[in-house]
C-alpha positions, 0 to 999 in steps of 0.5 A, spaced: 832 894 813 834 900 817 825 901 818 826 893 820 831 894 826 828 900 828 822 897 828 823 891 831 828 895 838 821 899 838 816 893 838 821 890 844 821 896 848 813 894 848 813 888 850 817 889 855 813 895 858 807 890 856 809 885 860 812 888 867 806 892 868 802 885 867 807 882 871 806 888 877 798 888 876 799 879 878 802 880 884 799 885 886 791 881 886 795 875 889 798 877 893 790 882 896 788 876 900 794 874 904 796 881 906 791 882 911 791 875 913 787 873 919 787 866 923 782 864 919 784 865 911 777 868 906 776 863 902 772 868 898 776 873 898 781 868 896 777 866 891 774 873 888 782 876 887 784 869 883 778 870 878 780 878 878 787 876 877 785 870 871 780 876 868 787 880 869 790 875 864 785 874 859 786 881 858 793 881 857 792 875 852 787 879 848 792 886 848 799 881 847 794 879 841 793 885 839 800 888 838 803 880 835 798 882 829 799 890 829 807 889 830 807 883 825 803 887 819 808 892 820 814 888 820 812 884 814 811 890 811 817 894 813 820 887 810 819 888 803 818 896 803 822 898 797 823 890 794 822 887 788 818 880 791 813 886 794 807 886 788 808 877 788 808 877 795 802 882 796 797 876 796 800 872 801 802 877 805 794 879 805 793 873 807 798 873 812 793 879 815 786 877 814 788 870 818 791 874 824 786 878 824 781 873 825 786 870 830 784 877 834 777 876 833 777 868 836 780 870 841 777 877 843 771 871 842 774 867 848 775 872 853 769 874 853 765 867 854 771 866 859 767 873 862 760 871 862 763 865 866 766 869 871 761 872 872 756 866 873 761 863 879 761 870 882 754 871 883 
């Protein structure tokens, strides 16, 4: 159980990195088109940073994505290394994988579908 708990403190220390550079990354392209503002707001240039900033995001959802399932996969075997329920539970736990896995894909799918439309708006 001590792999577990080290585990999990480790996977948090990620997530925390994760999301205080996504966070840093966000304000950073709102706030792009404002800090220089003249009279006459850009609307372009407003318009370019938040499709940046959504680009931005959809690819901190397929990274968040990623490490769920990575850490997920980890944390479960981790959970029922050395147990007995481990050979009745390699099924679901198989299972459990290949089903994440696939959520991975349709998103990674999703971002890029969102990309191509991204790049149809701005061109």
């Amino acid at each position: 159980m001590n792999a577990f708990i080290t585990q999990a403190q480790e996977f948090t220390k990620e997530w925390a990195a994760l999301g205080t550079t996504f966070a840093q990354e966000q304000a950073k392209l709102m706030l792009l088109p404002v800090s220089g503002m003249t009279a006459k707001p850009d609307a372009s240039a407003f318009m370019t940073s938040m499709v940046k900033a959504a680009e931005q995001a959809d690819e901190f959802l397929v990274k968040a994505v990623k490490l769920a399932d990575a850490q997920g996969a980890l944390l479960l075997d981790a959970a029922v290394q050395g147990s007995a329920v481990k050979e009745s539970l390699a099924p679901v736990i198989a299972g459990y994988k290949n089903a994440s896995q696939a959520v991975v894909s349709a998103v990674e799918q999703l971002v890029q579908s969102k990309k191509a439309l991204y790049a149809v708006r701005t061109a």
